[in-house]
Chimera marker file (.cmm) of the C-alpha trace (Angstrom):
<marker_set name="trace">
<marker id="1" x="-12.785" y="27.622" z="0.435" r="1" g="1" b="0" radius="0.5"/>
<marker id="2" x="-9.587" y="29.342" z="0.373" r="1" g="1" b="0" radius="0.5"/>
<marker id="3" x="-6.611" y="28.063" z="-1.608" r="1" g="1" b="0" radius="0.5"/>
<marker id="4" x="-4.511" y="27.449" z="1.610" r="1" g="1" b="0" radius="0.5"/>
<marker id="5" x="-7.327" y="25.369" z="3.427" r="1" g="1" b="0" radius="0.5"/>
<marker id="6" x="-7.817" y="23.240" z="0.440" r="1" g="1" b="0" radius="0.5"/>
<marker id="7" x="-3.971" y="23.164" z="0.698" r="1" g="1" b="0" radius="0.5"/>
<marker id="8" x="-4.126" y="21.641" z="3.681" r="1" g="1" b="0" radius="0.5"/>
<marker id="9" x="-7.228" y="19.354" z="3.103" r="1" g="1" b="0" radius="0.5"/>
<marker id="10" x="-5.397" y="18.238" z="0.116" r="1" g="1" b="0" radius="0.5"/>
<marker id="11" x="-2.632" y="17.295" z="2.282" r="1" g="1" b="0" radius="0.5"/>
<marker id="12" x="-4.374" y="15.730" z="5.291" r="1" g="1" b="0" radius="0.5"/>
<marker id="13" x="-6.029" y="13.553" z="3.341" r="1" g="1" b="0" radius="0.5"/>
<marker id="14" x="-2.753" y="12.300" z="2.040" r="1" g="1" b="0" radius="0.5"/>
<marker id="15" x="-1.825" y="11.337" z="5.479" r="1" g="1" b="0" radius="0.5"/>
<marker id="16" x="-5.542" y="10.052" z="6.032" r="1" g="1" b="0" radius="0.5"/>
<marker id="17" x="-5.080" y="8.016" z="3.444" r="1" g="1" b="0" radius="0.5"/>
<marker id="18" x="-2.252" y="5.834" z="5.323" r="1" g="1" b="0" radius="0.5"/>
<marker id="19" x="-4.196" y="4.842" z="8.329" r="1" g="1" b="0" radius="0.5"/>
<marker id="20" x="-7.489" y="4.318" z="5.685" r="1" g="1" b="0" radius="0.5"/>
<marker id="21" x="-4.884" y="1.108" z="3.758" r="1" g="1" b="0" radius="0.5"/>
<marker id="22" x="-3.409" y="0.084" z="6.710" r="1" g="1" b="0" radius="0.5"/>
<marker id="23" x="-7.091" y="-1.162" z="8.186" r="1" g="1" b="0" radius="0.5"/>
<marker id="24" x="-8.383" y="-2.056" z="4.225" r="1" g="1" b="0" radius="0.5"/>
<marker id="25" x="-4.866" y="-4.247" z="4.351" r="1" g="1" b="0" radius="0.5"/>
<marker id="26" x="-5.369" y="-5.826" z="7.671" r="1" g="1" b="0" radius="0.5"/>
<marker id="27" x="-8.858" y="-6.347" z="7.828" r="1" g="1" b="0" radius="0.5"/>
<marker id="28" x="-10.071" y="-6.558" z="4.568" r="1" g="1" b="0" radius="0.5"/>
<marker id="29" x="-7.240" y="-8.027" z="2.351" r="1" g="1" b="0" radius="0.5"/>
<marker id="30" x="-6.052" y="-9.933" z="4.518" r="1" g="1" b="0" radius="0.5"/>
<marker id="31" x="-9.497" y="-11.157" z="5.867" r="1" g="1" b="0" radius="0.5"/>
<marker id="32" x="-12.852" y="-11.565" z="3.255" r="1" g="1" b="0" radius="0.5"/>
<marker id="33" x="-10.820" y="-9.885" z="0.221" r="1" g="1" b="0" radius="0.5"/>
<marker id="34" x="-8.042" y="-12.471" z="0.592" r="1" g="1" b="0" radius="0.5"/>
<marker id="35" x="-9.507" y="-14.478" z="-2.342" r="1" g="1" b="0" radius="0.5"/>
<marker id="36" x="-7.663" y="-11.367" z="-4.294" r="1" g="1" b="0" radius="0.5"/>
<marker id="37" x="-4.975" y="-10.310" z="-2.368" r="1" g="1" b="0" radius="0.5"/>
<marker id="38" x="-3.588" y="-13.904" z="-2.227" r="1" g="1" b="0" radius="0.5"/>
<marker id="39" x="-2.077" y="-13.602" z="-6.007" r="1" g="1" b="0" radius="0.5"/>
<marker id="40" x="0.451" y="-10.715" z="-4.015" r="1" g="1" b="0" radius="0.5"/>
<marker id="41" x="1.725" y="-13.110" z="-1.483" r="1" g="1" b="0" radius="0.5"/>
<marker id="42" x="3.068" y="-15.866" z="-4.212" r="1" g="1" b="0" radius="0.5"/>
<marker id="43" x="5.347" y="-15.303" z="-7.229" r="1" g="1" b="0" radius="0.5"/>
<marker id="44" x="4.006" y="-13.435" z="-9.899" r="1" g="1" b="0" radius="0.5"/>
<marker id="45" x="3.429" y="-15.677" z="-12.872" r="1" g="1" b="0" radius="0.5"/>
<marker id="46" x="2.436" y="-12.395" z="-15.454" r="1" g="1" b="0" radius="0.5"/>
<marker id="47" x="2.108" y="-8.495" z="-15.311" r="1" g="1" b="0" radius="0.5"/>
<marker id="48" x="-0.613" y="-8.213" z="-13.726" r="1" g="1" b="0" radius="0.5"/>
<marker id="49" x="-2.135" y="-10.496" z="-10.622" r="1" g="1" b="0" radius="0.5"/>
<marker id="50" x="-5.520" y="-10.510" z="-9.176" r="1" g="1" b="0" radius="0.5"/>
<marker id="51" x="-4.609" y="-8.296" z="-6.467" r="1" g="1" b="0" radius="0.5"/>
<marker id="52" x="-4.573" y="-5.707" z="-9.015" r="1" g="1" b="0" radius="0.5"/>
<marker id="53" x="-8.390" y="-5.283" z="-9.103" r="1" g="1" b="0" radius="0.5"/>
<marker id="54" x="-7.760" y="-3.213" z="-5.297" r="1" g="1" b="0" radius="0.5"/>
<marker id="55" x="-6.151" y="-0.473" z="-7.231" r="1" g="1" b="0" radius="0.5"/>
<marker id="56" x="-9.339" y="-0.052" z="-9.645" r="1" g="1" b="0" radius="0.5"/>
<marker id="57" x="-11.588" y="-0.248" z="-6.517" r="1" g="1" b="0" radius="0.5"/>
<marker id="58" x="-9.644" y="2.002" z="-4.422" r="1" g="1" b="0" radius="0.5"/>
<marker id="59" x="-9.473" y="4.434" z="-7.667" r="1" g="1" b="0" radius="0.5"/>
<marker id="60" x="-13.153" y="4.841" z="-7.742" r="1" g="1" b="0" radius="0.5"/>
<marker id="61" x="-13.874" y="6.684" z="-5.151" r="1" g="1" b="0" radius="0.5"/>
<marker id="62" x="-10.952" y="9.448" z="-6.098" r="1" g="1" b="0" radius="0.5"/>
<marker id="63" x="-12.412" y="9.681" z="-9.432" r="1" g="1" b="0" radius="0.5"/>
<marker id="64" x="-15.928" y="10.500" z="-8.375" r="1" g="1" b="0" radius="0.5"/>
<marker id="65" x="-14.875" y="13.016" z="-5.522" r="1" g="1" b="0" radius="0.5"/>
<marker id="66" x="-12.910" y="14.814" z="-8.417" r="1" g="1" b="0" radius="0.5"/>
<marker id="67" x="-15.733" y="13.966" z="-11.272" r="1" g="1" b="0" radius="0.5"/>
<marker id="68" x="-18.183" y="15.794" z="-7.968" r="1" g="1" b="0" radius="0.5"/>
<marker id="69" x="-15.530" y="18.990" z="-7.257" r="1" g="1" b="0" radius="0.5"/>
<marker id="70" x="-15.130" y="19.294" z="-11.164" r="1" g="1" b="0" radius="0.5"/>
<marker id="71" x="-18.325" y="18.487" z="-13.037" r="1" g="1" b="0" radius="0.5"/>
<marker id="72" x="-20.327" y="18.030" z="-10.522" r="1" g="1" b="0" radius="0.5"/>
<marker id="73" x="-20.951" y="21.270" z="-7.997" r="1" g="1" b="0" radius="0.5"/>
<marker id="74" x="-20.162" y="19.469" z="-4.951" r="1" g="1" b="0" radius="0.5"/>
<marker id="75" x="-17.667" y="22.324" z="-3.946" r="1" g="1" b="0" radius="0.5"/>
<marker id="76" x="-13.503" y="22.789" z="-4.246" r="1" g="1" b="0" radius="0.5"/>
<marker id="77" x="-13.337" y="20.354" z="-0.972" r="1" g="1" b="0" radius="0.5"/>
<marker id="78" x="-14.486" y="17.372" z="-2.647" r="1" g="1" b="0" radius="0.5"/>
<marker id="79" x="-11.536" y="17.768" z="-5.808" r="1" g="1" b="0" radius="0.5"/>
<marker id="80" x="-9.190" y="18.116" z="-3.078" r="1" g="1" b="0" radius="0.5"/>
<marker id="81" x="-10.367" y="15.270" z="-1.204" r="1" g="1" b="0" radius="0.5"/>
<marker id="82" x="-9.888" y="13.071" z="-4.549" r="1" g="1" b="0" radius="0.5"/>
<marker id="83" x="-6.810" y="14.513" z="-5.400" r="1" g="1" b="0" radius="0.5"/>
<marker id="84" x="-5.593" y="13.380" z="-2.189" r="1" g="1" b="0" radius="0.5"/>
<marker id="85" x="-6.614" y="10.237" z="-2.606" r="1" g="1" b="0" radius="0.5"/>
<marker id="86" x="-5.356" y="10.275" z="-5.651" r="1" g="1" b="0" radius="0.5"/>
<marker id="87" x="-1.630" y="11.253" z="-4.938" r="1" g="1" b="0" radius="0.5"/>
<marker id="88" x="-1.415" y="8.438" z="-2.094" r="1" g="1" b="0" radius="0.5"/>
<marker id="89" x="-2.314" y="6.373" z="-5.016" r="1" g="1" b="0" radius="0.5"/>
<marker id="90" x="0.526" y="7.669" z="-7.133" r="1" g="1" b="0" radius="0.5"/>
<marker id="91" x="3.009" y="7.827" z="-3.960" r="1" g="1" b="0" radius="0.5"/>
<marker id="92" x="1.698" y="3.874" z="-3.159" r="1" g="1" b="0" radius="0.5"/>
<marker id="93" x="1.890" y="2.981" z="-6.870" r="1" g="1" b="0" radius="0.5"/>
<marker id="94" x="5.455" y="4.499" z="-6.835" r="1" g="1" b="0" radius="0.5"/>
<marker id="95" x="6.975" y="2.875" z="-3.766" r="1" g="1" b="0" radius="0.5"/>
<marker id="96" x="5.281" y="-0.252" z="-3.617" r="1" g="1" b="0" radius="0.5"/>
<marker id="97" x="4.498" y="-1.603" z="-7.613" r="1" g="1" b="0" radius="0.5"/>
<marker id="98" x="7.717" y="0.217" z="-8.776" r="1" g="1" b="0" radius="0.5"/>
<marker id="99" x="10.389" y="0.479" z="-5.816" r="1" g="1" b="0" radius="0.5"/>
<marker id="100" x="9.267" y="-2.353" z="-3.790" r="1" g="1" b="0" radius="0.5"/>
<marker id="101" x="7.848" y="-5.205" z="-6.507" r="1" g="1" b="0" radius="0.5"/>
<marker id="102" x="10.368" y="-3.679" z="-9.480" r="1" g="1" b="0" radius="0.5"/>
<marker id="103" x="6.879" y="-4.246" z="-11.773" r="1" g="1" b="0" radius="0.5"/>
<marker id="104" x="8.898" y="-1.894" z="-13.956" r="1" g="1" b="0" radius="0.5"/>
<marker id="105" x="12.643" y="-2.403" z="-13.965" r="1" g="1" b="0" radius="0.5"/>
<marker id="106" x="14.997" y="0.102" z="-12.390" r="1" g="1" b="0" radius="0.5"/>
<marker id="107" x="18.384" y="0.605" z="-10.653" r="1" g="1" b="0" radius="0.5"/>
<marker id="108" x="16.873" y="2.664" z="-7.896" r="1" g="1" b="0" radius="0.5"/>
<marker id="109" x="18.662" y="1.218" z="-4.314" r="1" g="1" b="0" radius="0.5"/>
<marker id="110" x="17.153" y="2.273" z="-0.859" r="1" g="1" b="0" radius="0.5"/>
<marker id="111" x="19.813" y="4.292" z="0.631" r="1" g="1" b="0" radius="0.5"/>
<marker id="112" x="18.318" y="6.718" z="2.892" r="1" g="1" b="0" radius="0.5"/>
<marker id="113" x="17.534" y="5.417" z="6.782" r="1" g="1" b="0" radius="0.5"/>
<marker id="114" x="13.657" y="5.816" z="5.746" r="1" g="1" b="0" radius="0.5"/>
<marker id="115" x="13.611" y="4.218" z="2.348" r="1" g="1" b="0" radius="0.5"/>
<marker id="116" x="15.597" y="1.028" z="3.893" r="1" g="1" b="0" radius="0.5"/>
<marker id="117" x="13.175" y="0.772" z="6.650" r="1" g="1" b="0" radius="0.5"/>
<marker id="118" x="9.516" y="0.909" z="4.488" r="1" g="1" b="0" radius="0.5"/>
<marker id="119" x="11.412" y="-1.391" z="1.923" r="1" g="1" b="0" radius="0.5"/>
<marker id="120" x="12.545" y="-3.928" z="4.779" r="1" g="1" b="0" radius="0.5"/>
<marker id="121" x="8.576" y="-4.236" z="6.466" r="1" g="1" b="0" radius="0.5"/>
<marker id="122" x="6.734" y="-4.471" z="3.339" r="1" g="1" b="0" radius="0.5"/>
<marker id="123" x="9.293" y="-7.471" z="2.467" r="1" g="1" b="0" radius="0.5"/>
<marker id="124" x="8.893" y="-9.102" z="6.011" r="1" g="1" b="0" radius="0.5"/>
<marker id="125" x="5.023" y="-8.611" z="5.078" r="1" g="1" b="0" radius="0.5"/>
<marker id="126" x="5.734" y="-10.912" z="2.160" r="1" g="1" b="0" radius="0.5"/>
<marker id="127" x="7.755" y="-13.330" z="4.297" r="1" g="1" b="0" radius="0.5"/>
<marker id="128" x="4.322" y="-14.416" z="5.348" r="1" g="1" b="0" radius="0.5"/>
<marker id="129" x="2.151" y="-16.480" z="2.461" r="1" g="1" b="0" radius="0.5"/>
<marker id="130" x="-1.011" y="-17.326" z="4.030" r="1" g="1" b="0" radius="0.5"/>
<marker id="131" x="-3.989" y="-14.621" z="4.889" r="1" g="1" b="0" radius="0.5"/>
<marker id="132" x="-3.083" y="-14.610" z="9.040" r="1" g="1" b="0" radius="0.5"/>
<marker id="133" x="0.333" y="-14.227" z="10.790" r="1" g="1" b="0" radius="0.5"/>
<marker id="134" x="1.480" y="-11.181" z="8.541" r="1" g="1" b="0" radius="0.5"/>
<marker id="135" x="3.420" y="-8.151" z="9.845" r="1" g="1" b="0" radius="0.5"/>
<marker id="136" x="3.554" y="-4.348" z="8.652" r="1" g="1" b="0" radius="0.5"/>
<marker id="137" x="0.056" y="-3.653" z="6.995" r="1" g="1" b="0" radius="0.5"/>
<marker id="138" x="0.776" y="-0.055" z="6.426" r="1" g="1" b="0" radius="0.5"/>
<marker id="139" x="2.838" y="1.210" z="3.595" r="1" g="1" b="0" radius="0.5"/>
<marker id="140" x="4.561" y="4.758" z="4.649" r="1" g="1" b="0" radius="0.5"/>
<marker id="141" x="4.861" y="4.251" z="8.184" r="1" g="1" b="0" radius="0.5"/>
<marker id="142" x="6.378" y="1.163" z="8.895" r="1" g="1" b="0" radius="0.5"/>
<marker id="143" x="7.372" y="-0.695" z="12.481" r="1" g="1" b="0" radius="0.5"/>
<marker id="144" x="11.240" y="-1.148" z="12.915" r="1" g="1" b="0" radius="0.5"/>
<marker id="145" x="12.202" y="-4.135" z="10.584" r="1" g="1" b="0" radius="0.5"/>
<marker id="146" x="13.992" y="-5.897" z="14.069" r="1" g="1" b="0" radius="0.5"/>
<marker id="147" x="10.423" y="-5.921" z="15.861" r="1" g="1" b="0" radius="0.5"/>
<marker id="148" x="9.495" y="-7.235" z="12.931" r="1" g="1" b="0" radius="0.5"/>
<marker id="149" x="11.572" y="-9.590" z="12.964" r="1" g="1" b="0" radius="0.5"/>
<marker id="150" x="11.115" y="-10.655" z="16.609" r="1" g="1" b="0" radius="0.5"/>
<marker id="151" x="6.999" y="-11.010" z="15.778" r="1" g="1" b="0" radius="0.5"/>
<marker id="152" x="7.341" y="-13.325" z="12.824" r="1" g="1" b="0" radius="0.5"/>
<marker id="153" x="9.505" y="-15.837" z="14.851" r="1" g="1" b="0" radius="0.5"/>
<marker id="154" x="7.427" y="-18.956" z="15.113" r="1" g="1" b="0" radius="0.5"/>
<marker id="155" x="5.061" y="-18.136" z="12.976" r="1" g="1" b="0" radius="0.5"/>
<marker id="156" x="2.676" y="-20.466" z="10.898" r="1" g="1" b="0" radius="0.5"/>
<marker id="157" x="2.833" y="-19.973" z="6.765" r="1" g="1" b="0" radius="0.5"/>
<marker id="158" x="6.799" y="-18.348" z="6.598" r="1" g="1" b="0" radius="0.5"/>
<marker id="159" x="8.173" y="-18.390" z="3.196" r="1" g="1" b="0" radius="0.5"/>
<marker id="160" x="11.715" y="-20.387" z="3.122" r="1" g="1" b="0" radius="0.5"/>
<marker id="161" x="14.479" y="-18.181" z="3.304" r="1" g="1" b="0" radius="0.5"/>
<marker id="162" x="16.508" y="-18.072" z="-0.199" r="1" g="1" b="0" radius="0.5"/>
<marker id="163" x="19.072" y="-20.319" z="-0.673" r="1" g="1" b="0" radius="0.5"/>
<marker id="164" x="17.860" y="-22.395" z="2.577" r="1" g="1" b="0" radius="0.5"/>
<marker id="165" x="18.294" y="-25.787" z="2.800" r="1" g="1" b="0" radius="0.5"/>
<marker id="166" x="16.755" y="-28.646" z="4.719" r="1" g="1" b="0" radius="0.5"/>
<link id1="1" id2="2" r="1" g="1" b="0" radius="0.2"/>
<link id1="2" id2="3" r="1" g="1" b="0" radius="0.2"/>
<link id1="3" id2="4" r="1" g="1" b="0" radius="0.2"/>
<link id1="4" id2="5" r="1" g="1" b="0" radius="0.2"/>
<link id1="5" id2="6" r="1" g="1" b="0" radius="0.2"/>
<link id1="6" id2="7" r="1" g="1" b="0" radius="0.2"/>
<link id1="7" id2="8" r="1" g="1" b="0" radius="0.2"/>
<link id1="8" id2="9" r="1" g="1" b="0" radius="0.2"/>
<link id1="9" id2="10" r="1" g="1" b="0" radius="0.2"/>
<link id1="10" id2="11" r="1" g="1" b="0" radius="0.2"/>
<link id1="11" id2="12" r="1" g="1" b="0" radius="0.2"/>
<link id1="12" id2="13" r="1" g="1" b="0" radius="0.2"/>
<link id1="13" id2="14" r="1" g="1" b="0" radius="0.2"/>
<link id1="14" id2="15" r="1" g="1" b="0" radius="0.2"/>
<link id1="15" id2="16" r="1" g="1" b="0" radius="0.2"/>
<link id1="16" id2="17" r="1" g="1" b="0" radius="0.2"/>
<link id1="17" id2="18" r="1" g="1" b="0" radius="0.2"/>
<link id1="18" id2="19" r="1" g="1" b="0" radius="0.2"/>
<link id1="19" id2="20" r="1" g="1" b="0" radius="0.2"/>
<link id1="20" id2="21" r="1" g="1" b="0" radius="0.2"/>
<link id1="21" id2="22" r="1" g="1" b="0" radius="0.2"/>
<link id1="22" id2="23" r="1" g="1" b="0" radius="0.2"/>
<link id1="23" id2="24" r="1" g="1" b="0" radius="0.2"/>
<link id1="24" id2="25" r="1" g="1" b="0" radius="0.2"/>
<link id1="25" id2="26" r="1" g="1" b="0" radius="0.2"/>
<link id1="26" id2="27" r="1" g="1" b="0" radius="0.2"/>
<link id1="27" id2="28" r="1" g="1" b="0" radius="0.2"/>
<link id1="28" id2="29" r="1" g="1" b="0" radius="0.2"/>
<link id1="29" id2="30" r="1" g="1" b="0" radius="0.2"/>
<link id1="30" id2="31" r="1" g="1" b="0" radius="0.2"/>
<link id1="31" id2="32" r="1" g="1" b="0" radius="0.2"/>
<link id1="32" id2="33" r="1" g="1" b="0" radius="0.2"/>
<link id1="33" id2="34" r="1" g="1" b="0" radius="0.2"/>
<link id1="34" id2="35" r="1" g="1" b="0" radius="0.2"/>
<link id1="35" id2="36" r="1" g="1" b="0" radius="0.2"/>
<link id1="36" id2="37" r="1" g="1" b="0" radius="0.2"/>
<link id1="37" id2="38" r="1" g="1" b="0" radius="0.2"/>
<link id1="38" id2="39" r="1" g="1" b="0" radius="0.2"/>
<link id1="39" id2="40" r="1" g="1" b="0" radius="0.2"/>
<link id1="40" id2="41" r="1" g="1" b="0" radius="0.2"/>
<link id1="41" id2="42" r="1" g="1" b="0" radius="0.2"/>
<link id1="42" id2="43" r="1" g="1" b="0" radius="0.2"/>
<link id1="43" id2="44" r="1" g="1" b="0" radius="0.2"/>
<link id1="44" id2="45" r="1" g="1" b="0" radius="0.2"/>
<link id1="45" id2="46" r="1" g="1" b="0" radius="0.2"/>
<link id1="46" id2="47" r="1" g="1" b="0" radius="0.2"/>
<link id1="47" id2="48" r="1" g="1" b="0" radius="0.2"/>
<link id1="48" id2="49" r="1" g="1" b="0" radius="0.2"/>
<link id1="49" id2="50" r="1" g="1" b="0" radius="0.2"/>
<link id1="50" id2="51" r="1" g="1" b="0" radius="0.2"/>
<link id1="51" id2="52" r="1" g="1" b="0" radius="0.2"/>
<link id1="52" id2="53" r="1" g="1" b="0" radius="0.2"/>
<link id1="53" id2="54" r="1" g="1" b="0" radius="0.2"/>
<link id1="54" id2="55" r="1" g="1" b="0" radius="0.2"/>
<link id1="55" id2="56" r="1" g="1" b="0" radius="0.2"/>
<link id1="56" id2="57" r="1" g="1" b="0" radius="0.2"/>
<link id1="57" id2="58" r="1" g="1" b="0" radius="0.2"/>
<link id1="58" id2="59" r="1" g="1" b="0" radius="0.2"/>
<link id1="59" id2="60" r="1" g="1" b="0" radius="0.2"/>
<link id1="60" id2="61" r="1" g="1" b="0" radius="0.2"/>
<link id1="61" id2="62" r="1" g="1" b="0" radius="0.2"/>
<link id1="62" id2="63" r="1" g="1" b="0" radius="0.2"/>
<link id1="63" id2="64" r="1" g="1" b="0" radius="0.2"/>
<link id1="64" id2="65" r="1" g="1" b="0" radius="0.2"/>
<link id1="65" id2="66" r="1" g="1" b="0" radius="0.2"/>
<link id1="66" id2="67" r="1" g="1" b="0" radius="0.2"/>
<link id1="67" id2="68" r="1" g="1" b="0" radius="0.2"/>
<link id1="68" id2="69" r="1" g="1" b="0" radius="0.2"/>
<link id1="69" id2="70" r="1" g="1" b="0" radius="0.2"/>
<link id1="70" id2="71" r="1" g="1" b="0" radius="0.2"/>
<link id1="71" id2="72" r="1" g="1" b="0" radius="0.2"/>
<link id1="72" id2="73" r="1" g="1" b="0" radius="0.2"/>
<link id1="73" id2="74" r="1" g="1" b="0" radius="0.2"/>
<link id1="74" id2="75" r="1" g="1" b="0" radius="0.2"/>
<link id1="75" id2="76" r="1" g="1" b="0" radius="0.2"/>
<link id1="76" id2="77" r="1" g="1" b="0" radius="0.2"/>
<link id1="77" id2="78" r="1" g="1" b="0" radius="0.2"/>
<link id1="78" id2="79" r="1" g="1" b="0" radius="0.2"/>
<link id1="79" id2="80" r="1" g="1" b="0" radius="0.2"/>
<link id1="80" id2="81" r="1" g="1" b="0" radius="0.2"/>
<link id1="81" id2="82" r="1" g="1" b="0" radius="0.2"/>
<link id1="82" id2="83" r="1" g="1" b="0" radius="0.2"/>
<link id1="83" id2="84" r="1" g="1" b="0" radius="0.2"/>
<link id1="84" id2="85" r="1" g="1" b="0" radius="0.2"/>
<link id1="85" id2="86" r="1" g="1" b="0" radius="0.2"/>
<link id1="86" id2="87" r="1" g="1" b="0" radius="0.2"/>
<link id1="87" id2="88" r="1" g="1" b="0" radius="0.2"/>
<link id1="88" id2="89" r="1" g="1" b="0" radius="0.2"/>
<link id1="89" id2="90" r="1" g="1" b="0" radius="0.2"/>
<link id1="90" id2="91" r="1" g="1" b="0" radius="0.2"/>
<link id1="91" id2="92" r="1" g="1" b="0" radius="0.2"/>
<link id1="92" id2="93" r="1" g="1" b="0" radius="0.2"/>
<link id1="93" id2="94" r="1" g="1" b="0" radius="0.2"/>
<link id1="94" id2="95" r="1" g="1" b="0" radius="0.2"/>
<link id1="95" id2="96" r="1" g="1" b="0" radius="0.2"/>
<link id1="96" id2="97" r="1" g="1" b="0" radius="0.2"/>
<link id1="97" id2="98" r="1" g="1" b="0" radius="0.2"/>
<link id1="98" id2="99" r="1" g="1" b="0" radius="0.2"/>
<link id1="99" id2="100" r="1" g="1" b="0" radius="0.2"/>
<link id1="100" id2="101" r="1" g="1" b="0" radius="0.2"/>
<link id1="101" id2="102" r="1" g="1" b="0" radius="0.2"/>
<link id1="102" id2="103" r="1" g="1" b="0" radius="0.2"/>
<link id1="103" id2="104" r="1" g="1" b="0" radius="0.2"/>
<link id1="104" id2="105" r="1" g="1" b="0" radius="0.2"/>
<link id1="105" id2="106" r="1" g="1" b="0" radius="0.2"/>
<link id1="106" id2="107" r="1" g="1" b="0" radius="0.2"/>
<link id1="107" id2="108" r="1" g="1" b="0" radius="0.2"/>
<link id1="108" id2="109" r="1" g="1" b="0" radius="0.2"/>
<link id1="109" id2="110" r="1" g="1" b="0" radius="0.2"/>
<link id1="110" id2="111" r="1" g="1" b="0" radius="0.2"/>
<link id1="111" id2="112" r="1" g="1" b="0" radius="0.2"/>
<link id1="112" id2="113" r="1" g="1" b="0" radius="0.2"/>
<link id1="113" id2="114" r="1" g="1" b="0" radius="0.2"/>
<link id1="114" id2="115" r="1" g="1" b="0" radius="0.2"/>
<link id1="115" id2="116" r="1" g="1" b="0" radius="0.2"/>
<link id1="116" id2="117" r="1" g="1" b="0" radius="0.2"/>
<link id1="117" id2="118" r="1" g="1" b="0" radius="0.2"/>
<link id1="118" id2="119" r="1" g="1" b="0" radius="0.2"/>
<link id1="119" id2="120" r="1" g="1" b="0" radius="0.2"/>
<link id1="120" id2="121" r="1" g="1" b="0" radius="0.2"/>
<link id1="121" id2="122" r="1" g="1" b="0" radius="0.2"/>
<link id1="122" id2="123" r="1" g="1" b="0" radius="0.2"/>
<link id1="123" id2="124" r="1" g="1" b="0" radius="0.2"/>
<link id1="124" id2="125" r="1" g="1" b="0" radius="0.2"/>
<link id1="125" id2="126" r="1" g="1" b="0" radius="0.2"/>
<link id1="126" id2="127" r="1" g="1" b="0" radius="0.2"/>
<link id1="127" id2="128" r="1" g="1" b="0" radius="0.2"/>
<link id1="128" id2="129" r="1" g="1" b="0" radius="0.2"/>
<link id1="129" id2="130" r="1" g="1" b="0" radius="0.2"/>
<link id1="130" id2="131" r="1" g="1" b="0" radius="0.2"/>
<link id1="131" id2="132" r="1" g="1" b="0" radius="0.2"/>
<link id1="132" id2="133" r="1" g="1" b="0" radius="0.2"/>
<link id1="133" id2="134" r="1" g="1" b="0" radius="0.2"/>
<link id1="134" id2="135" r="1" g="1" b="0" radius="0.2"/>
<link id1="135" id2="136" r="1" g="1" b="0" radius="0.2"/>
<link id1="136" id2="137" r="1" g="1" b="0" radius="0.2"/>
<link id1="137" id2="138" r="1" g="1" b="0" radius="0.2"/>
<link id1="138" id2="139" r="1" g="1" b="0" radius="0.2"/>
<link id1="139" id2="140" r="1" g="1" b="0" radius="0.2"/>
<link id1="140" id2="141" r="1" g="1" b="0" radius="0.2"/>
<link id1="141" id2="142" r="1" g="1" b="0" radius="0.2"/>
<link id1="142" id2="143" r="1" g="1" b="0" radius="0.2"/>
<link id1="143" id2="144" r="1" g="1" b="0" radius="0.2"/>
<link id1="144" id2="145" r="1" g="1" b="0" radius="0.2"/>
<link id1="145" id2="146" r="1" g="1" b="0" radius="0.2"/>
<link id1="146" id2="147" r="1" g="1" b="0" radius="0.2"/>
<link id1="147" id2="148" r="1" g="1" b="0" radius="0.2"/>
<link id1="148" id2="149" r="1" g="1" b="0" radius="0.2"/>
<link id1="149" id2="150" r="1" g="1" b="0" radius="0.2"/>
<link id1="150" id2="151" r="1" g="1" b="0" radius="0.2"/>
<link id1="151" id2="152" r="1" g="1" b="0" radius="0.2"/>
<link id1="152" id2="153" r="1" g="1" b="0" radius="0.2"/>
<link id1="153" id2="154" r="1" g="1" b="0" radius="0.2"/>
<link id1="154" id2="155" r="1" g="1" b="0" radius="0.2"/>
<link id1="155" id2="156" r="1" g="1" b="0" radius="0.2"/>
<link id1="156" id2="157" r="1" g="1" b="0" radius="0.2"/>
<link id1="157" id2="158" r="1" g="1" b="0" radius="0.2"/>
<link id1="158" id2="159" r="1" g="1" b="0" radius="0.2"/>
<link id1="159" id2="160" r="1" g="1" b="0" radius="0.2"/>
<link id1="160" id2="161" r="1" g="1" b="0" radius="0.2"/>
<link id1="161" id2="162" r="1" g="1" b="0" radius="0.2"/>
<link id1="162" id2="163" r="1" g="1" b="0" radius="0.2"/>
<link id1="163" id2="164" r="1" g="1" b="0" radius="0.2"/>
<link id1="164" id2="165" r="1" g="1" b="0" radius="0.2"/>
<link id1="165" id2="166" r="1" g="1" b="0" radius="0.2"/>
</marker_set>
């Protein structure tokens, strides 16, 4: 394969890789794998939570597509295939463990239209604790935090605003 095809396969499957976690979030975290996922919608008690385990299952097939391309003879497609997979992994760990859930401690603040937006749905995702009723199940592409808004209004298993009270 030429360099510029893998490139682009490389690439695509970067972008793939958004639609493939917003249907393993909606369907599959939130539905049978909700017995791990849960630990992500309460406070964090430790390092490292349950939910956890989805970035070593996720992982696994990156590695072998790049253990295949590399070791294995399955062709130049299949490393760029995992490396794709791969970097949304990195861009995913980035934004959401380290900007997002501070699971390492920074001074990074959202400033940019984008940034503010991604930041804002993935919290309105958490304002949900129970496995049905949540908003915004991708990560990069995000719904406008006001329509949002206007979808969680009524709904069952909303976290208490800080500082509210009854």
């Amino acid at each position: 394969m030429p360099p510029i095809a893998l490139l682009l396969l490389f690439v695509v499957t970067i972008a793939l890789m958004e639609g493939f976690a917003y249907v393993m979030h909606r369907w599959v975290m939130h539905g049978p794998g909700w017995f791990l996922h849960a630990s992500h919608h309460r406070p964090r008690t430790g390092f490292f939570e349950a939910n956890d385990l989805y970035f070593v299952i996720f992982a696994m097939p990156s590695i072998l597509l790049l253990l295949g391309g590399v070791q294995w003879g399955w062709g130049n497609w299949a490393t760029a295939v995992g490396a794709g997979v791969a970097a949304y992994g990195a861009i995913y760990l980035g934004f959401h463990d380290i900007i997002v859930h501070q699971r390492v401690r920074h001074r990074y603040i959202a400033r940019s239209r984008y940034m503010k937006r991604i930041v804002q749905a993935h919290r309105l995702h958490h304002a949900v604790e129970t496995k049905a009723g949540a908003v915004s199940f991708g990560f990069l592409i995000a719904p406008h935090p006001a329509t949002l808004k206007r979808t969680l209004v009524g709904r069952a298993g909303l976290r208490a605003a800080r500082g509210h009270q009854e």
